[in-house]
ZALOBA-499312 format. One line per field, with one value per residue (C-alpha): x, y, z; residue in three letters. Coordinates in Angstrom, 2 decimals, m for minus. Example, Ala and Ser with C-alpha at 12.3 -4.5 7.8 and 13.67 -1.06 7.14 Angstrom:
BEGIN
east	(12.30 13.67)
north	(m4.50 m1.06)
up	(7.80 7.14)
rest	(ALA SER)
! end
This chain:
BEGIN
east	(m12.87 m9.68 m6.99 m8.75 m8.06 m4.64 m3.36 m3.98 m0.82 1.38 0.48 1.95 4.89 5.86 4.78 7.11 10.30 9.70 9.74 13.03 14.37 13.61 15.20 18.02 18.76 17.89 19.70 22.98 22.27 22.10 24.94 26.67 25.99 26.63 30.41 30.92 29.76 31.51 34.94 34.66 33.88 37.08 39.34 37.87 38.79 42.15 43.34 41.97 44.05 47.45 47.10 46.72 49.71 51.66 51.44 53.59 56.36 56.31 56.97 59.69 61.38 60.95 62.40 65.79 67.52 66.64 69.25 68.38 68.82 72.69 76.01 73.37 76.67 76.78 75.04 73.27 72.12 69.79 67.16 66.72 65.98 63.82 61.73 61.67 60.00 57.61 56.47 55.99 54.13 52.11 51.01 50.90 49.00 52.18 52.04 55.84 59.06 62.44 65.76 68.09 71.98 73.51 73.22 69.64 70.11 67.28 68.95 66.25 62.28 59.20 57.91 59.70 58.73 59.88 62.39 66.25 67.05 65.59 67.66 66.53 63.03 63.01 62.11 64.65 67.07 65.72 66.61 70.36 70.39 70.09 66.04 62.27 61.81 58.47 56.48 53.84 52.84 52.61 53.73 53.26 50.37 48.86 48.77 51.06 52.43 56.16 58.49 62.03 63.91 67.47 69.75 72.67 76.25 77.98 80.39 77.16 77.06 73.94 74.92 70.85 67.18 64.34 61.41 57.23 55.16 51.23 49.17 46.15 43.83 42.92 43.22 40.46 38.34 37.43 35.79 34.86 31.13 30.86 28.99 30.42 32.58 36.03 39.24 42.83 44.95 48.72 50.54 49.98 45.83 45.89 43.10 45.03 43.25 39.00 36.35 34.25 35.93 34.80 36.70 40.31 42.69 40.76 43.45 42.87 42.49 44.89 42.79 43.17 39.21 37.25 38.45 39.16 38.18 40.93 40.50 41.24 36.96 35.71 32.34 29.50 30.56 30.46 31.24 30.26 30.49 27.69 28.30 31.60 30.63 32.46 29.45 30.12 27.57 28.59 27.42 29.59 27.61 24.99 26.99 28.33 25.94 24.63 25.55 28.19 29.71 33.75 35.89 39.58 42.71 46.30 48.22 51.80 52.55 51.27 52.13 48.78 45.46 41.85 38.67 35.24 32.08 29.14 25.40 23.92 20.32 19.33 20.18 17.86 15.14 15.68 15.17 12.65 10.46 11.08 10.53 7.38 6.20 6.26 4.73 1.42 1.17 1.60 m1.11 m3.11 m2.88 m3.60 m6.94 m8.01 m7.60 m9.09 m11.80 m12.39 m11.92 m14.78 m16.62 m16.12 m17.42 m20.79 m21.32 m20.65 m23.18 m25.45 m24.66 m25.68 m29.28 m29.45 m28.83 m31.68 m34.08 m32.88 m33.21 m36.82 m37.64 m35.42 m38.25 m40.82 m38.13 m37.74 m41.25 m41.50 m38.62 m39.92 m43.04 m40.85 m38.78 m41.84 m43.30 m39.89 m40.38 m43.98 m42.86 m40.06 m42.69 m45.04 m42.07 m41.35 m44.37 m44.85 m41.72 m43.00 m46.27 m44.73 m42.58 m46.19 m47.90 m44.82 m45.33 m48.87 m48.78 m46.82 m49.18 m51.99 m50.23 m49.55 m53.68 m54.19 m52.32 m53.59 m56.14 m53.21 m50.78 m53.46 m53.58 m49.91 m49.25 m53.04 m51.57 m48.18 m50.41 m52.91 m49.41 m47.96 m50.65 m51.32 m47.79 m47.26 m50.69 m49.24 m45.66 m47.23 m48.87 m46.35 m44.41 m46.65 m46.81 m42.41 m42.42 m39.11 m38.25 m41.50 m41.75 m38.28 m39.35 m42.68 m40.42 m38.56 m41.20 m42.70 m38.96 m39.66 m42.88 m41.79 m39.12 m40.73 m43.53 m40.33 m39.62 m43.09 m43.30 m39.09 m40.10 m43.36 m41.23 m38.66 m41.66 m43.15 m40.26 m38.85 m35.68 m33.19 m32.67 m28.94 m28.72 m26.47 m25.73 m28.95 m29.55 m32.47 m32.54 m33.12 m35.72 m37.82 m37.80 m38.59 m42.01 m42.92 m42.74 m45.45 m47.24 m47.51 m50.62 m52.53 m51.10 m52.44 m55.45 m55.61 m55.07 m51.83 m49.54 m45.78 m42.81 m39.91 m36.32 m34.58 m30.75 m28.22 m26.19 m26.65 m27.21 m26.00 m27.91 m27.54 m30.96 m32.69 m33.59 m37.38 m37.66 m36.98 m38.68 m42.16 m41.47 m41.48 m44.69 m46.39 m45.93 m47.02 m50.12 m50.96 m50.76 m53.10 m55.60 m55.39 m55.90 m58.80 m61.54 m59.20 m59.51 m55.81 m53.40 m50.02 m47.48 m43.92 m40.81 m37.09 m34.36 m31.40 m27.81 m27.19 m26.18 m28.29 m29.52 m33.45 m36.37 m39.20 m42.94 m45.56 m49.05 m51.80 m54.52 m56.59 m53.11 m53.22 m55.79 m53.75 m49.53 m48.91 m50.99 m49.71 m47.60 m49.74 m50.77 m54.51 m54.69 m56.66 m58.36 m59.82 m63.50 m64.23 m65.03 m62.22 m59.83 m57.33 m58.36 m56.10 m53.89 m50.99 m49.03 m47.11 m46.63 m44.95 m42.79 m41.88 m40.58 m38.80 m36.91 m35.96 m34.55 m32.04 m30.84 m32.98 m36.12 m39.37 m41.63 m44.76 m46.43 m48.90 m46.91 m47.72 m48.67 m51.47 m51.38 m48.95 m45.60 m43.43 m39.73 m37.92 m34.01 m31.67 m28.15 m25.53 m23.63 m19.83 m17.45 m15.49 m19.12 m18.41 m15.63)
north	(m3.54 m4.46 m1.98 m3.81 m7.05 m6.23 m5.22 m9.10 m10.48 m7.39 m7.55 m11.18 m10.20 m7.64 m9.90 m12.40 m10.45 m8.23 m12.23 m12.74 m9.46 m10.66 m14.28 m13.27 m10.70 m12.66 m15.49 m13.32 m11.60 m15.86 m16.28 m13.72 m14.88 m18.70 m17.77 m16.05 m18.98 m21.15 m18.99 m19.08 m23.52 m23.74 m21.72 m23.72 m27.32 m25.56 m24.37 m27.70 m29.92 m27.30 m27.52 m31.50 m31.46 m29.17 m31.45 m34.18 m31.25 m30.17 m33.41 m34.12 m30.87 m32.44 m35.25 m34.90 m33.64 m37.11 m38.71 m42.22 m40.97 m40.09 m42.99 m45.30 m46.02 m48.64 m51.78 m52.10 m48.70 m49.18 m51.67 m49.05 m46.70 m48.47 m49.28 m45.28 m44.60 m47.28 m46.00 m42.48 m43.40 m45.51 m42.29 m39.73 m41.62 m41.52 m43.95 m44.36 m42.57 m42.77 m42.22 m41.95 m40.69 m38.16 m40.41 m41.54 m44.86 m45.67 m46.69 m46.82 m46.46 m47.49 m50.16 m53.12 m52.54 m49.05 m48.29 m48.95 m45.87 m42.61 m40.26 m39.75 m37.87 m34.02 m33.56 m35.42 m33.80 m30.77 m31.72 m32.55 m28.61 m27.66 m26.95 m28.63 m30.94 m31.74 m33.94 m35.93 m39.66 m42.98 m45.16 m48.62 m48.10 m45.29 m41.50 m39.84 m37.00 m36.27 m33.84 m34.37 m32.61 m32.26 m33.86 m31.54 m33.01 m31.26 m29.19 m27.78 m30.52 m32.55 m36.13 m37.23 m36.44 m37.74 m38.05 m38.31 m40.11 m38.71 m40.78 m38.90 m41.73 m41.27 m37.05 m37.44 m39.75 m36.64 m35.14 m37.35 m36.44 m32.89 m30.18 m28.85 m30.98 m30.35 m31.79 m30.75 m31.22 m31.04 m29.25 m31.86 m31.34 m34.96 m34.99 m36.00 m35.01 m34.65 m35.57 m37.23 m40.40 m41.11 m38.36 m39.83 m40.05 m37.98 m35.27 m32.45 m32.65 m30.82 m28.13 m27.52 m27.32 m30.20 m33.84 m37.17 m40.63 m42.72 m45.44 m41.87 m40.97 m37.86 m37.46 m35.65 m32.13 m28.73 m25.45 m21.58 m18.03 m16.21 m12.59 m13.62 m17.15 m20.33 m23.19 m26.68 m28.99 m32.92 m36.26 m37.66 m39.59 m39.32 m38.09 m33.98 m31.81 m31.97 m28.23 m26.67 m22.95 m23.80 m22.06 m22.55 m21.46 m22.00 m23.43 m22.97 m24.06 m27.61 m27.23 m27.62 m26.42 m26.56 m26.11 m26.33 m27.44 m25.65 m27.13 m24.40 m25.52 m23.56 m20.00 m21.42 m22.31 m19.52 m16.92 m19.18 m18.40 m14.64 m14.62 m16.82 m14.23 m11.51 m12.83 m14.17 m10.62 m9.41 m11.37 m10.92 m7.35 m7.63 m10.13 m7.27 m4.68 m6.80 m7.46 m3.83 m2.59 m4.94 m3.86 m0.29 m0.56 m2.49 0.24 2.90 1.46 0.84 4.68 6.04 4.18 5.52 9.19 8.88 8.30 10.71 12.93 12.23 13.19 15.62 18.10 16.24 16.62 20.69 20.75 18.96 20.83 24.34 22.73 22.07 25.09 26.70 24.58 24.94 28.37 28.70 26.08 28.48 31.48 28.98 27.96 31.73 32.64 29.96 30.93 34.49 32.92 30.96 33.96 35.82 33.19 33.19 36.85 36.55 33.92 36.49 38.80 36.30 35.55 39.62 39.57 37.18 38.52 42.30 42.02 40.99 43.31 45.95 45.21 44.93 48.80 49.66 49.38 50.84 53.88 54.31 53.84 56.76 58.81 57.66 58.45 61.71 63.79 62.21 63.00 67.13 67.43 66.10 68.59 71.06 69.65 69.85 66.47 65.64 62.64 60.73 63.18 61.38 58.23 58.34 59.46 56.14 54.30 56.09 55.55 51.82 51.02 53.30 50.92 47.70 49.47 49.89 46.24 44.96 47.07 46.46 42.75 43.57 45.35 42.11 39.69 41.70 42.33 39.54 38.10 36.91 33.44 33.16 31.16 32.96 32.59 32.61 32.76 30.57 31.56 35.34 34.14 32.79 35.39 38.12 35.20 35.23 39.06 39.26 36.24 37.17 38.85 36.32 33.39 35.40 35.63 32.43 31.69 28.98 28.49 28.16 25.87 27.10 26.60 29.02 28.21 31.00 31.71 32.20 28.81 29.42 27.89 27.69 29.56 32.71 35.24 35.78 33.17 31.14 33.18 32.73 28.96 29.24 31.90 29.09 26.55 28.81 29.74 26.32 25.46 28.11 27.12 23.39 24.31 26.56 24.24 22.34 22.74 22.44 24.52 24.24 24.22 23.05 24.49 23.19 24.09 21.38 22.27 19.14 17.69 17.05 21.06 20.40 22.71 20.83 22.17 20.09 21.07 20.24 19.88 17.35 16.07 15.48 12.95 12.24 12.95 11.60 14.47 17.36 18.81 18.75 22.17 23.03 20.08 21.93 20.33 23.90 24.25 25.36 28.98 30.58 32.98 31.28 27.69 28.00 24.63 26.61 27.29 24.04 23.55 26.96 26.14 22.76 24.56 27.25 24.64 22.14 25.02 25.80 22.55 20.81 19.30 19.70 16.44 16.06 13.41 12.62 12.92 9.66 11.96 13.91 16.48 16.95 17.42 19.18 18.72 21.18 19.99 22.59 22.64 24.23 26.85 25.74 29.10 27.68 28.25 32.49 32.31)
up	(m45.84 m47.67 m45.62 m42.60 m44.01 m44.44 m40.79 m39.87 m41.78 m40.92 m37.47 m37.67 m39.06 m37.28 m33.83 m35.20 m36.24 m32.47 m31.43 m33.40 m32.06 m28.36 m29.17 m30.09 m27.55 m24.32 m25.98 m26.18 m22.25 m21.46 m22.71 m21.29 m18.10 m19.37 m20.63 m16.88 m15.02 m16.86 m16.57 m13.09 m13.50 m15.57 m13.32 m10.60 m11.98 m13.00 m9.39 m8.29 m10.72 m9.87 m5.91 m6.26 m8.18 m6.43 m3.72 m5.15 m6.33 m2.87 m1.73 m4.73 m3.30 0.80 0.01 m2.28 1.14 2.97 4.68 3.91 m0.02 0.49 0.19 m2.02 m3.71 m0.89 m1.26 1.91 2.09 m1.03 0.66 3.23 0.73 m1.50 1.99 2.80 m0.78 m1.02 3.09 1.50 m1.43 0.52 2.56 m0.28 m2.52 m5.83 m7.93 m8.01 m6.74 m8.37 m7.39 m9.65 m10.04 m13.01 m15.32 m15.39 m13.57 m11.33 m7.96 m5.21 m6.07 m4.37 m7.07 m8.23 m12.03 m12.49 m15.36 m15.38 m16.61 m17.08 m18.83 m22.12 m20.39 m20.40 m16.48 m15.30 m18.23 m16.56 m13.30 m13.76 m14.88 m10.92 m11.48 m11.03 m13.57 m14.62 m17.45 m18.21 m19.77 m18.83 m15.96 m16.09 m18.85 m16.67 m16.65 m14.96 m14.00 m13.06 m10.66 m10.72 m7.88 m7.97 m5.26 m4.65 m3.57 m1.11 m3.91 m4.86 m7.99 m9.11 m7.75 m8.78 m8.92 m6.95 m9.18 m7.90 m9.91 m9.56 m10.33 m12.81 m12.38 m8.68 m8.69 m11.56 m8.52 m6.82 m9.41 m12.16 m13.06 m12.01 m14.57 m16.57 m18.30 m18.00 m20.03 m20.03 m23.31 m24.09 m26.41 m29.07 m28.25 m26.56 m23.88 m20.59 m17.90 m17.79 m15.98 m18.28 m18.93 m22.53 m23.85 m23.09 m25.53 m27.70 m30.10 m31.79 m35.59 m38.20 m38.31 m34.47 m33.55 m31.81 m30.90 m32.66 m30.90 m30.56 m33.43 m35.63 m35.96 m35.84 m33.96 m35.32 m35.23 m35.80 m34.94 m35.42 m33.25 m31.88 m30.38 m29.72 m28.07 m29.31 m29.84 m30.71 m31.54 m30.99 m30.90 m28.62 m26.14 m23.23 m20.89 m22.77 m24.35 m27.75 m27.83 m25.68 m24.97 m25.69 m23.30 m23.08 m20.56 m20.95 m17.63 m17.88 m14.59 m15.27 m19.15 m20.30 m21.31 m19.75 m22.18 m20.62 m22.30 m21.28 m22.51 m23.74 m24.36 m20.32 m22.28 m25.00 m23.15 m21.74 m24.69 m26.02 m22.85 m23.29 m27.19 m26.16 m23.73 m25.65 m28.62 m26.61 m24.88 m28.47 m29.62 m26.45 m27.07 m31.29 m30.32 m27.77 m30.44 m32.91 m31.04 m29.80 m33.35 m34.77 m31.07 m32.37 m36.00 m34.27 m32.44 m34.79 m36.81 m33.93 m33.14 m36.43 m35.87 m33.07 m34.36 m36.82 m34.15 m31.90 m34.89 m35.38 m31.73 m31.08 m31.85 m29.62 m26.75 m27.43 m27.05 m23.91 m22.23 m23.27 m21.74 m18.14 m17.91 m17.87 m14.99 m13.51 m13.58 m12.17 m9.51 m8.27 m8.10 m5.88 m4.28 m3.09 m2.69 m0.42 1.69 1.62 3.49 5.58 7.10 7.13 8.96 11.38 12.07 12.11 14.94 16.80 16.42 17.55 20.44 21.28 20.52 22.96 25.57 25.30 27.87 30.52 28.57 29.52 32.92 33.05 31.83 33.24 37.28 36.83 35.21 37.90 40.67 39.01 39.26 42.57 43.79 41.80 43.77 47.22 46.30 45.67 48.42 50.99 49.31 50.44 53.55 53.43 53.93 51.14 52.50 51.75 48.30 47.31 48.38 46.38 43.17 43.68 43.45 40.30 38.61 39.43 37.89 34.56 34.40 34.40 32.25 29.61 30.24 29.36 25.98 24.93 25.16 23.15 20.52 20.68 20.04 17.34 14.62 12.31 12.91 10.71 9.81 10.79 13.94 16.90 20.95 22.90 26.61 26.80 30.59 28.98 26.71 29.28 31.32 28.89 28.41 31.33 32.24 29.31 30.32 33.95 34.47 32.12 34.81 37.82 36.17 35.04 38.97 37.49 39.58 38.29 39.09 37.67 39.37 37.83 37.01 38.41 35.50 31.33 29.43 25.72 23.00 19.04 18.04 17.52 20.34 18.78 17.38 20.66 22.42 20.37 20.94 24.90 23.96 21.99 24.96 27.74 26.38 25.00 28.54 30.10 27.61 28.42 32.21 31.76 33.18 35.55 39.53 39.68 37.36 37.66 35.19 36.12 33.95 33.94 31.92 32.15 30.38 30.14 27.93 25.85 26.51 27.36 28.37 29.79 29.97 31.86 32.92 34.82 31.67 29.83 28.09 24.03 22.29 19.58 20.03 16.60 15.50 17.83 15.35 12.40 10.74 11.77 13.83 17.10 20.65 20.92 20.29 16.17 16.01 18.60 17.38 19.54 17.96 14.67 14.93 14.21 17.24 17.21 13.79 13.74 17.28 15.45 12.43 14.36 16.09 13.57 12.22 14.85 14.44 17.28 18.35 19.86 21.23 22.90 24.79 27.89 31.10 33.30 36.09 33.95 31.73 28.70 28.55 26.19 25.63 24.03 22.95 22.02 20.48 23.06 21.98 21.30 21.28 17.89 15.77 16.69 13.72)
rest	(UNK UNK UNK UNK UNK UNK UNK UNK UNK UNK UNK UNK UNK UNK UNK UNK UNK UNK UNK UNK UNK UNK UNK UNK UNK UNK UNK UNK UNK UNK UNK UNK UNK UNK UNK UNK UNK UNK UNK UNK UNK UNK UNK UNK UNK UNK UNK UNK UNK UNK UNK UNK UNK UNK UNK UNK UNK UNK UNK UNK UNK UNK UNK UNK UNK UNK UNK UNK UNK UNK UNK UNK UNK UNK UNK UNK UNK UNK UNK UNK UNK UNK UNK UNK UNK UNK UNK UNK UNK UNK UNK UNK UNK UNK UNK UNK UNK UNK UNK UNK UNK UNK UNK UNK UNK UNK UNK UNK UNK UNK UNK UNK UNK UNK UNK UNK UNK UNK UNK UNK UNK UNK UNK UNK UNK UNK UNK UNK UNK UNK UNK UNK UNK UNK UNK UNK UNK UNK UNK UNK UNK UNK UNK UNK UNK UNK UNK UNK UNK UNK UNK UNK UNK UNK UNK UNK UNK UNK UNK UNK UNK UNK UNK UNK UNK UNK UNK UNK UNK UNK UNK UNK UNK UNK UNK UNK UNK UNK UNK UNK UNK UNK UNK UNK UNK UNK UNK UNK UNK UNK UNK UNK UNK UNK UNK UNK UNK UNK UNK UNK UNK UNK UNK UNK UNK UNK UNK UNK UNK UNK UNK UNK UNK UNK UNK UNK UNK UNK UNK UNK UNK UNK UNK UNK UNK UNK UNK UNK UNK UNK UNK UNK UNK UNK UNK UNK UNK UNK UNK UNK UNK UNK UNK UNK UNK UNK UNK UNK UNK UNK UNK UNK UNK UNK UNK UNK UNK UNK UNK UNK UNK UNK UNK UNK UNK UNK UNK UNK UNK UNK UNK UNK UNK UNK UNK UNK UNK UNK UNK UNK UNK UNK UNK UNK UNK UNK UNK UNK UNK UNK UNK UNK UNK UNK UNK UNK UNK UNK UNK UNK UNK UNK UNK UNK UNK UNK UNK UNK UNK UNK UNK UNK UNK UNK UNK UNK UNK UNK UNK UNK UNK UNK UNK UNK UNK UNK UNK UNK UNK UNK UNK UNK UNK UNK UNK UNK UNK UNK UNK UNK UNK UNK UNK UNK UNK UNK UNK UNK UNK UNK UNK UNK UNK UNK UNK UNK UNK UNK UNK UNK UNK UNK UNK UNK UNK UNK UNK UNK UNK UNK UNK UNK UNK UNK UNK UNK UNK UNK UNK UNK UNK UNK UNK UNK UNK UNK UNK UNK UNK UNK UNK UNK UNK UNK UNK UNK UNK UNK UNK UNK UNK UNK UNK UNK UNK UNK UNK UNK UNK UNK UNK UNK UNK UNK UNK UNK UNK UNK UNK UNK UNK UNK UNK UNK UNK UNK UNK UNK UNK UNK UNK UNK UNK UNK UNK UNK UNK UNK UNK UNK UNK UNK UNK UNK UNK UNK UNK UNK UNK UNK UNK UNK UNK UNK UNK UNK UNK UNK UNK UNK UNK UNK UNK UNK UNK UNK UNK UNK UNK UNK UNK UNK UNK UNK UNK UNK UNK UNK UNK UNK UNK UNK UNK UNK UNK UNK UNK UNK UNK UNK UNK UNK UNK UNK UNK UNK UNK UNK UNK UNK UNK UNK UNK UNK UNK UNK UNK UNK UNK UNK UNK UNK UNK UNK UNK UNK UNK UNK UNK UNK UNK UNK UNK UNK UNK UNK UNK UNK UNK UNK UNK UNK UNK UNK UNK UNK UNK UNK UNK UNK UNK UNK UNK UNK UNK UNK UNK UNK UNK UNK UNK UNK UNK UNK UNK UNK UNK UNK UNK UNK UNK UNK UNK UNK UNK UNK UNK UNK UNK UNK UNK UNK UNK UNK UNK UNK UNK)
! end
């Protein structure tokens, strides 16, 4: 009990350090993705801030060639000047533009307040050097941003330099409030451009990492690495994240540098949800197993009680099965011995029916007899008489009647021997006919007379040729019988391909008292004592057919008499492989 006890608490802690694992690693894949996203932000808000910018150099460059900015040694020619700049600021949206000669004096500019002079600042120092000047600070207690363009004399000397003034307050408009936060810092780590305005002015500290407020406070700070990932946590207001992914990118062409700020808490959430995940399928799976472990020992237990009982009757149950193999095996011996009987009583039916018939069977071999005879002494003696022709003729006749004697006893033979029980093709147009060749001489006697449209060709049936045949047997006599004592005797026969493939057998009789009962074994209408009287005919026919796969049914035609209905299964020429 105490090992089991045990797999509780390390099944915890190994669900919560697979929960660590999973933590940590879906919080370094959302990161990943976090640090791409937010290079892609930052290189975003860095071609933006360029292009604006290069707009105003463009224009610095456009307009140092301007007529109206050459001979503004002349007096009059400065108002028209100073009219020119202020119309293109106006349109371009600068916050100022200068014009001013070698020596840094401002001659011409679109605002009345700008400087005097300007040569002590490096972009226009640059400029006098024949190249694009460019800088950054304050205008008129702004931000701004400056291109100086050299103005080129005719000699190929720098007579000047038309500085742009861009004005950082209204390029930050456009995007002021867009995630992520964004900030661009100088070379001395002074925030200059951003789009989160609280974080103006802020500087880097001495040791070069995170911002200080401009009264000279830090924020609540801090900073560490994880898989390679710059995080800072801060405190510096609603509006940036309590804990940001630090990404940073150097812009020489505008001379400084953009950092994004990422919030970071998304990727935690994130692999919290995984971690979470996997620990309650962990302990979904540990409860199952729990459960099915405690499940288990129940029904060990309840197992070994039962295996005691089972124990203590396991030699009452030997008994009792010895006890049924042996029935099992005396069932089988009834069982065969029953099938043996039925075959017998199959055969003996046959043989009932052959019995039945002798007296016409005599007849029927009887006159063919006495017609040789009869034929052979006239054939002699017009032999005698040398008479050939009528000798021959009388020989013909005798060949005749010795066939159709062999007819009458090859269809006895046929009736008489068992068949096998293997189904085959069967011309029930055959079968009938070899009937009523041996039924014949019992329907003249009987004085019946038959309707039988006979079709032209074969009709195939699934079936046995015997077998069938004792069917048809069965019918034909049950017929005669019924008709005995009737003034009219007629039985009608039809055999209809179909399909459904149907022989039909209707009489002229009493009909049946009971069709419910018609196929019962030993159920009779025949008087008690006959030989013919049995009640087995019908059960037998019904058996023979089932057992070709069709059906036999009898009932009281509406005209008189009974009918019987024989259906068949046709023969289809794919059951031959």
């Amino acid at each position: 009990m105490k090992p089991f006890n045990l797999v509780v608490p390390v099944f915890l802690l190994a669900v919560a350090a697979l929960t660590g694992v999973v933590w940590r690693y879906g919080y370094d894949q959302a990161l990943d993705q976090l640090a791409r996203r937010a290079e892609s932000d930052l290189a975003l808000a860095s071609d933006r801030l360029a292009t604006q910018l290069q707009t105003y150099q463009e224009l610095a460059v456009l307009m140092a060639d301007h007529p109206e900015l050459e001979r503004l040694d002349l007096p009059e020619r400065v108002g028209a000047a100073n009219g020119l700049l202020r119309e293109v600021a106006d349109k371009t949206g600068a916050m100022d533009i200068i014009y001013a000669d070698r020596d840094g004096r401002v001659i011409a500019s679109a605002e009345v307040d700008s400087p005097e002079d300007i040569s002590g600042t490096p972009y226009f120092r640059r400029a006098t050097q024949g190249a694009l000047g460019r800088g950054h600070g304050q205008a008129g207690g702004e931000r701004a941003y400056f291109f100086a363009a050299p103005i080129f004399a005719p000699d190929g000397a720098v007579r000047g330099a038309l500085v742009f003034v861009a004005d950082i307050e209204l390029i930050e408009q456009a995007w002021r409030g867009d995630n992520p936060a964004v900030l661009f810092t100088d070379v001395s780590g002074d925030v200059f451009v951003t789009n989160r305005s609280e974080l103006l002015g802020w500087d880097r500290p001495e040791g070069g990492i995170g911002l200080v407020a401009p009264d000279g406070t830090a924020g609540a700070f801090r900073t560490w690495t994880f898989s390679g990932h710059e995080i800072w946590e801060m405190g510096w207001g609603p509006y940036l994240p309590a804990r940001a992914l630090h990404l940073a990118q150097s812009m020489p062409t505008v001379g400084l540098t953009g950092e994004v700020l990422v919030d970071i808490a998304p990727a935690r959430r994130l692999a919290g949800l995984q971690a979470a995940a996997v620990a309650a399928i962990c302990l979904a799976f540990g409860a199952t197993l729990f459960v099915a472990t405690i499940r288990r020992r129940t029904l060990a237990e309840a197992n070994a009680v039962l295996e005691a009982r089972v124990a203590q009757r396991t030699r009452a149950l030997s008994t009792t099965n010895t006890r049924l193999r042996r029935e099992i095996a005396e069932r089988q011996e009834a069982e065969a011995a029953l099938t043996r009987a039925q075959a017998d009583l199959v055969q003996a039916g046959k043989l009932s029916a052959l019995g039945q018939m002798s007296a016409g069977i005599s007849h029927e071999l009887n006159q063919p007899l006495m017609a040789i005879r009869s034929f052979a002494e006239n054939g002699a003696q017009y032999l005698e008489r040398g008479r050939d022709d009528v000798a021959a003729a009388n020989l013909g006749r005798i060949s005749e009647l010795a066939r159709r004697m062999g007819r009458i006893i090859q269809n006895l033979r046929t009736f008489s021997r068992q068949e096998s029980e293997t189904p085959r093709r069967v011309d029930v147009v055959a079968a009938f006919d070899s009937v009523l060749e041996m039924v014949s001489a019992r329907l003249e006697q009987e004085g019946v007379t038959l309707h039988y449209d006979r079709p032209s060709g074969p009709v195939w049936a699934r079936g046995g040729e015997v077998r069938l045949g004792q069917v048809f047997l069965n019918l034909v006599t049950n017929a005669i019988d019924a008709m005995q004592n009737q003034s009219d005797k007629s039985l009608t026969v039809a055999i209809d391909q179909g399909p459904p493939l149907t022989v039909l057998l209707r009489d002229t009789g009493p009909g049946i008292d009971d069709p419910e009962k018609i196929f019962d074994p030993f159920y009779t209408t025949k008087a008690v004592g006959l030989s013919e009287g049995m009640g087995l005919g019908l059960s037998i026919s019904y058996g023979l057919v089932q057992s070709f796969g069709g059906d036999i049914r009898g009932r009281n035609s509406e005209a008189g008499g009974a009918e019987f209905t024989v259906h068949l299964e046709p023969w289809q020429e794919e059951q031959a492989a």
